[in-house]
RODO-281089 format. One record per residue: y, x, z of N, C-alpha, C in turn; residue in one letter. Coordinates in steps of 0.001 Angstrom, whole numbers, plus 500000, padded with zeros to 6 digits. Layout:
! residues N
YXZYXZYXZa;...
//
This chain:
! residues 384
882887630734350664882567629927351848883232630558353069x;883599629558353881884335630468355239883444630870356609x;883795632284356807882875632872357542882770632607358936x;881237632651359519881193631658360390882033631655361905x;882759632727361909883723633016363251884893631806362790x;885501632117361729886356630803361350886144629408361149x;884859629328361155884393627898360636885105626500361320x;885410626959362500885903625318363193887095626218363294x;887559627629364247888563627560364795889084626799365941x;890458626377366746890619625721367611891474624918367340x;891033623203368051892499622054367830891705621207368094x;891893620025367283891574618590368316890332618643368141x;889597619215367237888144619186367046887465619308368448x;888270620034369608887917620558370643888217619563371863x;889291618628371337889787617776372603889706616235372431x;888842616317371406888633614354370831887459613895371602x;886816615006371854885378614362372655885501613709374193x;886947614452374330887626613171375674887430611508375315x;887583611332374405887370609900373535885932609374373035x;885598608694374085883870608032373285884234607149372291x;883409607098371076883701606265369998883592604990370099x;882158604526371077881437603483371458882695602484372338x;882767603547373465883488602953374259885221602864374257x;885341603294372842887005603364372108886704601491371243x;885834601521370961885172600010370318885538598863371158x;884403598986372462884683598398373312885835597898374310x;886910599000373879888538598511375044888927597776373936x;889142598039372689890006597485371926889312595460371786x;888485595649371507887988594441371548887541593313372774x;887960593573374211888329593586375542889882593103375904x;890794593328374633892335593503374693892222592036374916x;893198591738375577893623590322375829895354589686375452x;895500588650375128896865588212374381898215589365375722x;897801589234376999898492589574378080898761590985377774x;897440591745377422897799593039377026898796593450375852x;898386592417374850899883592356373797900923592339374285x;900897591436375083902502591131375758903273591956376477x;902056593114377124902276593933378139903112594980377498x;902840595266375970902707596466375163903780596303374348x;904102594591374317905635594026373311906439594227374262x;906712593933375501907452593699376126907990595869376610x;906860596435376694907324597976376546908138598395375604x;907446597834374336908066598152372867909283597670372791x;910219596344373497911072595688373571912613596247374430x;911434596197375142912323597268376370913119598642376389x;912115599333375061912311600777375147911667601314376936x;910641600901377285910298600956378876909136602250378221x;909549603820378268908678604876377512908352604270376585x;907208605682376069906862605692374734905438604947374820x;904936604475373876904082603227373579902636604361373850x;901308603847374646900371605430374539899412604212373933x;898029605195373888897096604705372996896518602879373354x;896826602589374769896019602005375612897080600545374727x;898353600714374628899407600090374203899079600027372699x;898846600743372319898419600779370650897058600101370160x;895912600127370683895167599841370928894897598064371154x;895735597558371986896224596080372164896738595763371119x;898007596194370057898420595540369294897323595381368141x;896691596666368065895840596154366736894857595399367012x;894208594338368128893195594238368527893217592668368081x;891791592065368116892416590557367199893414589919368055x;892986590102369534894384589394370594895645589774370063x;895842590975369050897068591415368454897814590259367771x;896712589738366865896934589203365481897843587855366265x;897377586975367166898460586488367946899999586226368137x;900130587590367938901582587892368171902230588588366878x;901497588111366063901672589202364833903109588942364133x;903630587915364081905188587751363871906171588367365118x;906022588237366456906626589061367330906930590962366987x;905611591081366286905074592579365693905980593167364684x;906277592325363527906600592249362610908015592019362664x;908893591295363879910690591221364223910810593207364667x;909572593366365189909824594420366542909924595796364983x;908835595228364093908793596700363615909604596928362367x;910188596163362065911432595830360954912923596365361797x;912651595731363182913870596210363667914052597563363665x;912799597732364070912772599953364276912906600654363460x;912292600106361727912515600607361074913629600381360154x;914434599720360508916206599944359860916686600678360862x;916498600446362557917560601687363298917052602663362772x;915880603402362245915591605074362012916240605356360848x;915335604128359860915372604598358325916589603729357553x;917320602509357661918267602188357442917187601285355789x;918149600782355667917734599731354490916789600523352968x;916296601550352845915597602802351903914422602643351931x;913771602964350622912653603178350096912245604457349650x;911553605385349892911185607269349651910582606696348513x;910284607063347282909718607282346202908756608480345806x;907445608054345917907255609501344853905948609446343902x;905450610164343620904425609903342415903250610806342265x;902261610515341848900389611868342064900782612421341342x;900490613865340673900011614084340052898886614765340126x;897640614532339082896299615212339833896028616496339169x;895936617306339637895162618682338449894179618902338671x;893353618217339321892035619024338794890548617624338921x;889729617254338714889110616278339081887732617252339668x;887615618653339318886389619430339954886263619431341887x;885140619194341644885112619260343474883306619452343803x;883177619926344593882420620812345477881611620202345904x;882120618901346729881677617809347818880633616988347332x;880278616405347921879007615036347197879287613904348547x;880275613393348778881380612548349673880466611218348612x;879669610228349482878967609024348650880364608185348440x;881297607943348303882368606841348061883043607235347083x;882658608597346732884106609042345689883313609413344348x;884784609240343054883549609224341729884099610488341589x;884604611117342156884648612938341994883845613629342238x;882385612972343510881252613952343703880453614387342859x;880378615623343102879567616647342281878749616761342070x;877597615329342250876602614697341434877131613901340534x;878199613673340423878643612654339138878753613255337903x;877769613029336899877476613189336061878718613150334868x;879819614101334841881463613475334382881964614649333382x;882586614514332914883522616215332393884448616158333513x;884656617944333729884975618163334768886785618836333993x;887788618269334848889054618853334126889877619812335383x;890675620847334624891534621655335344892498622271335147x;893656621223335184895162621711334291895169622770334265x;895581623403333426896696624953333133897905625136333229x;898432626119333370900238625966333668900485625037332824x;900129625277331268901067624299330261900801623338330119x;899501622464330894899484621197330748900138620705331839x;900373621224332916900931620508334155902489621023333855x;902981621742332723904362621421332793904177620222331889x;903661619498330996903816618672330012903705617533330562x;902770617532331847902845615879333324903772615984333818x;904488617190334190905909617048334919906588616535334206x;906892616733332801908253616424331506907625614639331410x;906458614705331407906022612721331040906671612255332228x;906316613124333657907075611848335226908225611727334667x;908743612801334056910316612595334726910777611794333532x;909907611590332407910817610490331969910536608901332193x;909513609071333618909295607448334035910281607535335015x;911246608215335386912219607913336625912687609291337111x;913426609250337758914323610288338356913618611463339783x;912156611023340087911354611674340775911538613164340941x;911659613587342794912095614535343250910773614767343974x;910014614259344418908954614086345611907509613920344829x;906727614901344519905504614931343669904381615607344478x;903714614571344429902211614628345369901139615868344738x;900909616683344732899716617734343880898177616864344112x;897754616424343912896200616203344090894840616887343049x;893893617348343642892977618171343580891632617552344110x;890817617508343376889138617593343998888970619195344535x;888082619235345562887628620105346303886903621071345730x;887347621882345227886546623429344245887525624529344966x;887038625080346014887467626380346195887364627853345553x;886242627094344605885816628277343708886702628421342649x;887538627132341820887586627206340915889021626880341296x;889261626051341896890567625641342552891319626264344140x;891114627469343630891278628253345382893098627966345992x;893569629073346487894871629359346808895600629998345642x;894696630695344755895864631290343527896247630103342907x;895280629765342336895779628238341383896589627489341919x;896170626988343270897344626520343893899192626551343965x;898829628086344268900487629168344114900913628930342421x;899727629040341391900828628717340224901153627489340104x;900182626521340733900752625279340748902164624665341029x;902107625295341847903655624805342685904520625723342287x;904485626891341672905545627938340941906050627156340162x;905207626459338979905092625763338154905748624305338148x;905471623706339284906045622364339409907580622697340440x;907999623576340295908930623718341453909954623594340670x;910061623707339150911797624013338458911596622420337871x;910492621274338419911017620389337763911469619154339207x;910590619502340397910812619054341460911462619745342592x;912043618965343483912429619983344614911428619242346082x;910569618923345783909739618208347446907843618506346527x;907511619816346821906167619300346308905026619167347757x;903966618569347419903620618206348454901746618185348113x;900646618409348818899879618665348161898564617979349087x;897401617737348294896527616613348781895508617604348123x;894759618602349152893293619318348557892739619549349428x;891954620737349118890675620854350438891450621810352041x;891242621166352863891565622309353628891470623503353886x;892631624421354402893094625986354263892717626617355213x;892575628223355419893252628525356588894661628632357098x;894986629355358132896384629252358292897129629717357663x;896551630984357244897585632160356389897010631886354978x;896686630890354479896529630363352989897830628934353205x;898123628196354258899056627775353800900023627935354683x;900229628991354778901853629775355175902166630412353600x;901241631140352856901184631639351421902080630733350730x;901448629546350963901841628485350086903217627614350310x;903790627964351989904827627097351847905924628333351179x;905366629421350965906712630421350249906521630626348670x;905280629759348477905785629557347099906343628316347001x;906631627382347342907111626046347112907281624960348314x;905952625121348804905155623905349417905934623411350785x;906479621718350723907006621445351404906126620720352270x;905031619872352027904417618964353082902958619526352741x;901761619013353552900401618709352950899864617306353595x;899220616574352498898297615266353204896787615979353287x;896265614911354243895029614935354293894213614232355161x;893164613306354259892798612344355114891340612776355895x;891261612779357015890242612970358145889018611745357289x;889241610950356770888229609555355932887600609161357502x;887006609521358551886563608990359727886463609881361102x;886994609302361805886729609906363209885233610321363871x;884327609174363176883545608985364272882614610123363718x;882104611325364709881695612732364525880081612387364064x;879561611294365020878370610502364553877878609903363238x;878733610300362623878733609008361366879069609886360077x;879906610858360473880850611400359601879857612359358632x;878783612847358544878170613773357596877008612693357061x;876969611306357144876352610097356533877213610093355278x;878905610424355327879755610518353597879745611601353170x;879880612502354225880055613656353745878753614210353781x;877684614077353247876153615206353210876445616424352491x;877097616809351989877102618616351207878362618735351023x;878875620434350831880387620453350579880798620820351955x;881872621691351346882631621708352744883364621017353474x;883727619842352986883623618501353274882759618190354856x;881474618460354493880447618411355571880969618574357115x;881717619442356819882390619911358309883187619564358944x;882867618494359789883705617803360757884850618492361122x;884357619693361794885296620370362482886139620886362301x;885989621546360845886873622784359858887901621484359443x;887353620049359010888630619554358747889941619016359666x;889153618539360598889956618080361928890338618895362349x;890042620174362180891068621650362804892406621600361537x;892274621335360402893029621812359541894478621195359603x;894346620668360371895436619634360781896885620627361893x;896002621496362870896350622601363759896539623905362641x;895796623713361809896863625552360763897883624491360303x;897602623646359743898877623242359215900196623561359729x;900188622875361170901115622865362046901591624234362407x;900471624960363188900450626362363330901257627850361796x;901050626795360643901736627579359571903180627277359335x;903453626274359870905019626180359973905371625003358873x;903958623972357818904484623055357043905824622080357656x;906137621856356493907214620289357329906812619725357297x;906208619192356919905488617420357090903858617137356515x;903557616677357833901888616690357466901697614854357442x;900839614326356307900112613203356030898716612999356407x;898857611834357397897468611730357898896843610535357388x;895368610249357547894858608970357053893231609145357298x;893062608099357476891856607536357237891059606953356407x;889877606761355713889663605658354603889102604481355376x;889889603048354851889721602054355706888490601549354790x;887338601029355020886167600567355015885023601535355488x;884766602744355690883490603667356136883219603107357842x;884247603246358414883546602677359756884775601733360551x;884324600655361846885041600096362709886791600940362487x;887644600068361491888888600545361024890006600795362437x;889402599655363412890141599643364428890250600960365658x;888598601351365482888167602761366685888830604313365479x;888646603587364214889408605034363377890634605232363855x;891663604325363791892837604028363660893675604537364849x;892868604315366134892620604239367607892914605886367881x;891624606661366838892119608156367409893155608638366341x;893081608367365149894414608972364558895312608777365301x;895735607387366069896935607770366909896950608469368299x;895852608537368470895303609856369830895629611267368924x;895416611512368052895271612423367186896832613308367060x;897779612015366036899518612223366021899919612312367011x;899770612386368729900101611925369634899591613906369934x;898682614394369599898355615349370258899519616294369633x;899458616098367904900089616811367152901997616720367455x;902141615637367587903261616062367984903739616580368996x;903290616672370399903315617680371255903393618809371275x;902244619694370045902576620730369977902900621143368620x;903113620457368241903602620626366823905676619903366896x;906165620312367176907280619107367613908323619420366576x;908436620627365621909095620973365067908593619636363205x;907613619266363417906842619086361987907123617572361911x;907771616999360805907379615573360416905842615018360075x;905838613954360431904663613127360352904504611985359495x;903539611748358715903581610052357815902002610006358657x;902169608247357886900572607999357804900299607244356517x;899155606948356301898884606093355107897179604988355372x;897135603998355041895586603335355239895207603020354139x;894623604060353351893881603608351782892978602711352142x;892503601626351685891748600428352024891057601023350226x;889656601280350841888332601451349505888888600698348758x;889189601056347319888543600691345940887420600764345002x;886520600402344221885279600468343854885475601739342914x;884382602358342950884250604447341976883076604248341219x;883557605369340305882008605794339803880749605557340400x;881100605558341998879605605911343000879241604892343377x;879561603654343103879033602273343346879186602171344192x;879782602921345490879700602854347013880651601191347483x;880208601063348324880779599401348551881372599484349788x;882281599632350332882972599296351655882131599078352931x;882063599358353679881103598457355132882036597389355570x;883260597963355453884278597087356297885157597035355440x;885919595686355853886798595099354909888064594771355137x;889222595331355526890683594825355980891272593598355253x;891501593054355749892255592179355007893670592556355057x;894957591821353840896162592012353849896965591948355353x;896281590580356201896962590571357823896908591361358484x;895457592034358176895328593183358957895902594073359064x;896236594768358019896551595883357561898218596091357730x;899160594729357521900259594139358067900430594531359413x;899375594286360211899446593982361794898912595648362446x;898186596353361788898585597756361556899929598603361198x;900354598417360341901529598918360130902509598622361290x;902670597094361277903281597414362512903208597597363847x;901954598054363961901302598418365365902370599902365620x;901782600305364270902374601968364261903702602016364264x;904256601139363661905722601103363834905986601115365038x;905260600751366322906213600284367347905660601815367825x;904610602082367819903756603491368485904787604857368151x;905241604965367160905788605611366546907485605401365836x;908771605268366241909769605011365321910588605687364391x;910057607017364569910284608166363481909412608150362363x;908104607585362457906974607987361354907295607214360429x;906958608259359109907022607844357749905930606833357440x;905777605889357366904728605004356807904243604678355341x;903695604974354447903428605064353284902406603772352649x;902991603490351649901764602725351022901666602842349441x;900550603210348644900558603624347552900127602518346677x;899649603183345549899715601863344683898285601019344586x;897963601573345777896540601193345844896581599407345804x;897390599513346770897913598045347215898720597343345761x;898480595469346383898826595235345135900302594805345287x;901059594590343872902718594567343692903105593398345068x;902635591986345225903458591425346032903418591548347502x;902287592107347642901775592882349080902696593884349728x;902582594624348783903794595860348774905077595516349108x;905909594369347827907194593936348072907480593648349076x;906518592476349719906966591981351565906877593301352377x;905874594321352549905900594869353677906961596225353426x;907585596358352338909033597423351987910133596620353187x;909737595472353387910894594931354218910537595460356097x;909546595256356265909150595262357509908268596583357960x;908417597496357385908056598600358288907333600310357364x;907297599372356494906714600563355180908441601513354893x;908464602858355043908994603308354248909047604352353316x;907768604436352690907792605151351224906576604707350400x;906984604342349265906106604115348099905934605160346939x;904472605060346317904227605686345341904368604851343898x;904724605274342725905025604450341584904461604757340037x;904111604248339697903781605020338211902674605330338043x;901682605669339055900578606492339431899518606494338484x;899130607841338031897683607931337257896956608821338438x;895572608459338559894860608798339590893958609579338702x;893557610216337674893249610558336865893862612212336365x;893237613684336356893785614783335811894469615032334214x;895663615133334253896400614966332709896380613342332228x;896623612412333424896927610932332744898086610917332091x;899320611556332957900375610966332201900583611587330641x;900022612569330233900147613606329017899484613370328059x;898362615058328809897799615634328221896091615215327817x;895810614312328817894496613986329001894317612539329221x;894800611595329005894530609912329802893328609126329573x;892116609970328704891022609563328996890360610003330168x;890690610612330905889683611199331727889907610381333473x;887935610842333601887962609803334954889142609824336084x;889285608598336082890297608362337895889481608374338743x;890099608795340186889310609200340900888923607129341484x;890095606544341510890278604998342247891321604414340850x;891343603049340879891864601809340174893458601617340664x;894409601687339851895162601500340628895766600153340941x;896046599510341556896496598111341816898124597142341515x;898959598212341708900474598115341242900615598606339808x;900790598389339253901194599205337830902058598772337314x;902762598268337764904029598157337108905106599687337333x;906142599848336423906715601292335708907512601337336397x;907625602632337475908945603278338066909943602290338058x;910415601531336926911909600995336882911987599843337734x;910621599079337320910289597639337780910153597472339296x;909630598857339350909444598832341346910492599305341866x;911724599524341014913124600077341606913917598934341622x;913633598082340678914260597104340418914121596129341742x;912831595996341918912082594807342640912553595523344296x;913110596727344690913259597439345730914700597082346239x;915638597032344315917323596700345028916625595398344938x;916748594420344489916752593055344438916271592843345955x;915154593398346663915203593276348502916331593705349096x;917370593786348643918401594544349409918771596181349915x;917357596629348982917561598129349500917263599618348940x;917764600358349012918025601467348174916779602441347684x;916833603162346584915557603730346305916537605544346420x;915424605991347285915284607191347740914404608218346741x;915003608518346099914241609698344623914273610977345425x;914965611450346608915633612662346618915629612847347947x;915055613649349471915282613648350975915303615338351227x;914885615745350162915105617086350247915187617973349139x;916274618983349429916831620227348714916346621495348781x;916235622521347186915854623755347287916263624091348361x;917760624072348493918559624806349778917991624868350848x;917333624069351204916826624241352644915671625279352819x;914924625328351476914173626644351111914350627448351919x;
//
């Protein structure tokens, strides 16, 4: 457990309370078609950079309005950055043990489950199954939350391990300290995700009741070692159904907005997992729809014209296909959400359902046939 001088540490945990949740509710839903216009016509202009108040308007229903204006603006931005490409990459999970008792997820540690935890030689035998679904350079690590069992060593062989078959590993677990992932970017480690699941500080230990999980603060700091350790590229997110998607959404981009300031050296993605049904019966509060979530993306597109935008396979195949055109640029493919699916283990619980399933080839296929190239590969040992 981390001792209590470290427990929060310092970062936005310290500077979000500038932001009332209530009254982050209240502007957005206040937005008026004019304020769209105010915020297209910035975005149009190149008249500065787009701030929250601007971000805030597009996603707001007065957004939805203009939502084809949204959608010219954020297609355009994203061919000047990213050019006609699709990033590719793929989970793999090692471990399904976790700590937490998070009510939405069928990994909590009241779930009554067998608990799994690759070994070197089963996670070389998931690496040898990806690579014969496709040419994959870019491999996600995912982990349930066991610091006990799943600390920083395991970690380090992890990525020792996955490093002679990938050159981009990238990793989705419990949050570190700083000098646990500085450790880690010199054994391998090129990015880390990690989703905050909700802003609102009020609300937030209603999912999270036990686990270190519990701690608002320790996670929303973890975002500042990241940065502070020198990763390249940090993944942010939210889970879209736990609370008002729009006031979440609102400070993540208060949030990227802080981080890149002082973080300026570090790439950025985002991602909006929209709930799927778990083990835990947990049911959504809130519900995005496909427009929505559309009219998000390209909110961020305009907020942002460097950011990586991600959408996994959560989402379903024709959903996906349209928005590869207009502002998404990287997909996940193949995906077992599940520890030792592709191998060694494919009975064992997934953590979520996946929605795309169609095979590496088919979503490469369906990627040229849009006119545009599939990206297996953005980074080299060399740069090591």
């Amino acid at each position: 457990m981390i001792d209590k001088i470290s427990t929060w540490g310092t970062g936005f945990a310290d500077v979000i309370g500038q932001w009332d949740w209530d009254e982050t509710v209240d502007v957005i839903s206040s937005m008026t078609v004019k304020d769209v216009d105010e915020a297209l016509f910035k975005a149009r202009n190149n008249r500065r950079q787009l701030d929250d108040h601007d971000f805030m308007a597009l996603i707001s229903k007065a957004g939805a309005e203009r939502l084809e204006e949204m959608a010219v603006l954020s297609r355009h931005f994203t061919l000047e950055r990213f050019g006609k490409t699709i990033s590719m990459y793929i989970p793999l999970y090692v471990s399904n043990a976790c700590s937490n008792k998070c009510v939405y997820c069928g990994f909590n540690h009241d779930n009554p489950m067998e608990r799994t935890i690759l070994t070197p030689d089963e996670i070389k035998k998931e690496c040898e199954a990806i690579k014969k679904l496709g040419p994959f350079e870019n491999l996600l690590l995912v982990s349930g939350e066991f610091p006990a069992l799943c600390g920083v060593e395991y970690f380090e062989e992890v990525l020792k391990t996955c490093r002679s078959y990938f050159h981009n590993l990238t990793i989705e677990v419990q949050p570190l300290k700083q000098e646990q992932y500085r450790r880690l970017t010199e054994s391998g480690l090129n990015g880390v995700v990690c989703f905050q699941e909700t802003y609102n500080r009020r609300n937030y230990k209603k999912y999270h009741p036990r686990g270190l999980k519990s701690i608002f603060e320790w996670r929303l700091n973890g975002y500042d070692r990241m940065g502070a350790a020198g990763v390249h590229k940090i993944g942010m997110g939210v889970l879209i159904g736990l609370e008002d998607w729009r006031a979440d959404v609102t400070m993540m981009a208060r949030h990227l907005r802080y981080l890149q300031k002082k973080y300026w050296r570090t790439r950025y993605s985002v991602n909006f997992p929209r709930m799927c049904p778990s083990e835990s019966g947990f049911q959504p509060n809130v519900v995005m729809t496909d427009k929505e979530l559309a009219q998000l993306t390209f909110a961020f597109r305009l907020f942002d014209h460097d950011l990586d935008i991600s959408y996994s396979t959560r989402e379903l195949p024709e959903f996906r296909d349209n928005m590869m055109k207009l502002g998404v640029t990287s997909m996940s493919a193949g995906s077992k959400t599940d520890p030792g699916g592709y191998s060694t283990n494919p009975d064992s619980l997934e953590q979520f359902s996946v929605s795309d399933d169609r095979s590496p080839k088919e979503i490469e296929r369906k990627i040229k046939d849009n006119g545009y190239d599939v990206v297996w590969k953005d980074w080299d040992a060399i740069f090591d």
